[in-house]
N, C-alpha and C positions, 0 to 999 in steps of 0.2 A: 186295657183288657184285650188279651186273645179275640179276636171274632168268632162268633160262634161259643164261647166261652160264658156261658150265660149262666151256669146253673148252681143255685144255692148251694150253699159249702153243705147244710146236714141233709140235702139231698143228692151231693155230688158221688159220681161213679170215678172221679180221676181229677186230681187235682195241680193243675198247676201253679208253680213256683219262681219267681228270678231270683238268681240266685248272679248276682253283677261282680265277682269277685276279682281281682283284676290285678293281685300282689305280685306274683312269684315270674310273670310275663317273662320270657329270657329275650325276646327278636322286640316283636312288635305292640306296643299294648295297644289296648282297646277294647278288650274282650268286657269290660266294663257296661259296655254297652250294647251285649246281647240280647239278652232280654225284650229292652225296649228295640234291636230291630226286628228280631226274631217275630214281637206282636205286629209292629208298623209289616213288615213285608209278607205276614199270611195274610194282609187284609182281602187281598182279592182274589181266593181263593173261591169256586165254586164248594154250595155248602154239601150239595150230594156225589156219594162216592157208588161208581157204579159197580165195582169190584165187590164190596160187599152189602149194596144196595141198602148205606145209611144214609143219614145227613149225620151231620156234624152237629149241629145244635140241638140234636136228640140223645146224643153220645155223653150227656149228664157232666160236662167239663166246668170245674168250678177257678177261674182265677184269683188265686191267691195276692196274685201281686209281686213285688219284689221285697226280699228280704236284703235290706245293703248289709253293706263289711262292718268289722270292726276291725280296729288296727291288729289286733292279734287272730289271728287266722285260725288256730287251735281255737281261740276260745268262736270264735264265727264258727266253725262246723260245728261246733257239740251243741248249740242254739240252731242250727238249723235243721242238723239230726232230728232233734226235739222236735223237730217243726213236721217232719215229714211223717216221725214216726208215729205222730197226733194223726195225721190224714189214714195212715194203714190203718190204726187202729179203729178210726171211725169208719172205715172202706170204702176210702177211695185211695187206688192207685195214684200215687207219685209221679208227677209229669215235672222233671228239674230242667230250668233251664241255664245255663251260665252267662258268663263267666267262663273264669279258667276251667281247664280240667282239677281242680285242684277240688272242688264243691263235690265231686262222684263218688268219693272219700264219705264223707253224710249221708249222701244215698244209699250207700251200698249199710253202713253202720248201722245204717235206721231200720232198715230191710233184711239184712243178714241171710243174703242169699247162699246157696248153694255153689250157686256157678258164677262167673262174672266174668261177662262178654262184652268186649268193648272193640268198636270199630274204631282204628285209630292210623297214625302213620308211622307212630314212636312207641317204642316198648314199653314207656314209662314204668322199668322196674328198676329205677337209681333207689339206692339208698337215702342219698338227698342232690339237688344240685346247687351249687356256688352257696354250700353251708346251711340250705335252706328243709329241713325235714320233709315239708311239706309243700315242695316244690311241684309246679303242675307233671314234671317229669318221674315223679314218685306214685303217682296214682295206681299202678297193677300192684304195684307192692304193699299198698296200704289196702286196695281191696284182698289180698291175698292172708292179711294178718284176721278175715272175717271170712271167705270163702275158703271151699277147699279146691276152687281150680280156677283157671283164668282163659278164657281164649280171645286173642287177639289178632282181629279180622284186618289186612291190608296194611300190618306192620312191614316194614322198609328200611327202619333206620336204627338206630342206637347204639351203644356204647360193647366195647368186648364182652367187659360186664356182665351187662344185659343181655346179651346175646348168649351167653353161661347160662346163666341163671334163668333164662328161657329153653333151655334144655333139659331143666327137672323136670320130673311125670305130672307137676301141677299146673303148665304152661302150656297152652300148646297155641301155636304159631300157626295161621294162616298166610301167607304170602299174596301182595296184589292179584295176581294172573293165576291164581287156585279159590279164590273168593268165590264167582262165580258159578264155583262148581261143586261150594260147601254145601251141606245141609244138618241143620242143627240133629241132634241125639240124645235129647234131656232126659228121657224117660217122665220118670216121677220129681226130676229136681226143679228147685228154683233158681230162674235167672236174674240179673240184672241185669239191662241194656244199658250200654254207653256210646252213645255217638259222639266222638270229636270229630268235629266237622273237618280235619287236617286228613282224616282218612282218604277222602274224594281226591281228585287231581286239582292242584292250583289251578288248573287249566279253568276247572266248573267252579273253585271255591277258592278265589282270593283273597276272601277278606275273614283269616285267619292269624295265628301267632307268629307258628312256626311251620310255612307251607314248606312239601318235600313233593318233587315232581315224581311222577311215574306212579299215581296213584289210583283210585277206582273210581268208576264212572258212578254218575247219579243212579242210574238203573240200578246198577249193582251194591249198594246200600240200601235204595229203597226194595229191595229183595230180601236182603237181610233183614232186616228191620219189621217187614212184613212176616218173615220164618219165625226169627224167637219170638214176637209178642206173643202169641199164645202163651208161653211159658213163663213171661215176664211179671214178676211183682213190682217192679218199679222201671224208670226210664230218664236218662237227660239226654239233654244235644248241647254241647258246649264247645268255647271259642272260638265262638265267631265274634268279629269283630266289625269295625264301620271304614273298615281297608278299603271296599270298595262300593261299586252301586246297586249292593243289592242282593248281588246272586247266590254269596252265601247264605245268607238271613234266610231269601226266598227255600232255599234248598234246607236249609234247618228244619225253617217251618212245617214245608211239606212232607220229611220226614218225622215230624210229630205228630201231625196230623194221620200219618200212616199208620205210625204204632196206636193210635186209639181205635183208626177203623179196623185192624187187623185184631188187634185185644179184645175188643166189645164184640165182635163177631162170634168170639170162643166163650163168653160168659153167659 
């Protein structure tokens, strides 16, 4: 269980989820085993935030647990969908954790947001990769067949492709060293948050899939992340893996921990 993560499901204000999926990996696997570092390395985390002068263990956080895979991945998200779209309904806010980015896909289904904001390093608007529909590199495209826009914070990399098709009016492209200097616009809409932890610089976050250098600093995520939660109906951090000792898991954590002090603040 999450620390701090205490609070009865039909009393919870936010629910978290593992969500270990670990198929479509193209570099590195391991993402499998988010989840459990994501819980093992928020453990010593102080419980009060002085930013918005909570604790953590008053923030109504119910642990769900990990939901594992089934061999067909299509039918895993429509079962997990199921899963989250049970916690909206009873209200609590959706807290996913991965796994691949491939899981953000059920998030977003469950949630049917407006917008879908994803901190990321890769475009993830393939088609499919290496034959695969639902390839963690498919993710902006599959949240885009349920939102009507996508914005992608500290993208760097991707395909001609994708770099087209990131040019339609329903794309719009943040670049690393403009991050910083973003600030969200929702008005009346609903967001989804997406954290791949691939967005940070390898430098702070090694122990990911597919690390791409020249990326954004921890501050400047946990800024983000702090921005949209007000506006957010749901939220993952996904692909981190057990690459290395720690830093990313730690830095996951801390960012989910953010988006509940910055959400619960606005409710």
């Amino acid at each position: 269980m999450l620390p701090g993560a205490g609070a009865d499901r039909g009393a919870a204000d936010y629910a978290l989820v593992g969500a270990p999926l670990d198929a479509s990996t193209s570099f590195r696997p391991g993402a499998r085993f988010g989840p459990r570092r994501v819980r093992q390395f928020g453990q010593q985390f102080d419980d009060y935030d002085h930013r918005t002068d909570q604790h953590f263990t008053d923030c109504s956080v119910y642990d769900h647990g990990d939901i594992g895979p089934t061999a067909d991945v299509a039918e895993y998200l429509t079962f997990l969908q199921g899963t989250l779209s049970d916690f909206d309904s009873e209200g609590a806010v959706p807290l996913l954790v991965g796994g691949e980015h491939t899981v953000s896909v059920a998030g977003v289904r469950a949630l049917d947001p407006d917008v879908f904001v994803c901190l990321d390093a890769h475009l993830d608007l393939r088609e499919s990769y290496a034959g695969d529909e639902y390839s963690h590199a498919t993710v902006t495209r599959h949240a885009l067949s349920v939102a009507d826009e996508a914005m992608v914070l500290g993208a760097r990399t991707g395909s001609e492709t994708e770099w087209d098709r990131a040019n339609e009016d329903d794309v719009t492209v943040v670049p690393p060293e403009d991050v910083a200097d973003w600030t969200p616009g929702f008005d009346d809409q609903q967001v989804y948050l997406s954290v791949d932890i691939d967005a940070a610089d390898p430098g702070f976050a090694p122990g990911t899939g597919t690390p791409e250098p020249f990326g954004l600093e921890p501050r400047e995520l946990h800024d983000v992340v702090r921005a949209v939660a007000p506006h957010a109906v749901g939220f993952d951090v996904v692909e981190v893996n057990d690459r290395d000792d720690g830093q990313t898991a730690t830095l996951a954590a801390k960012l989910l921990r953010a988006f509940v002090f910055a959400h619960a603040d606005q409710r």
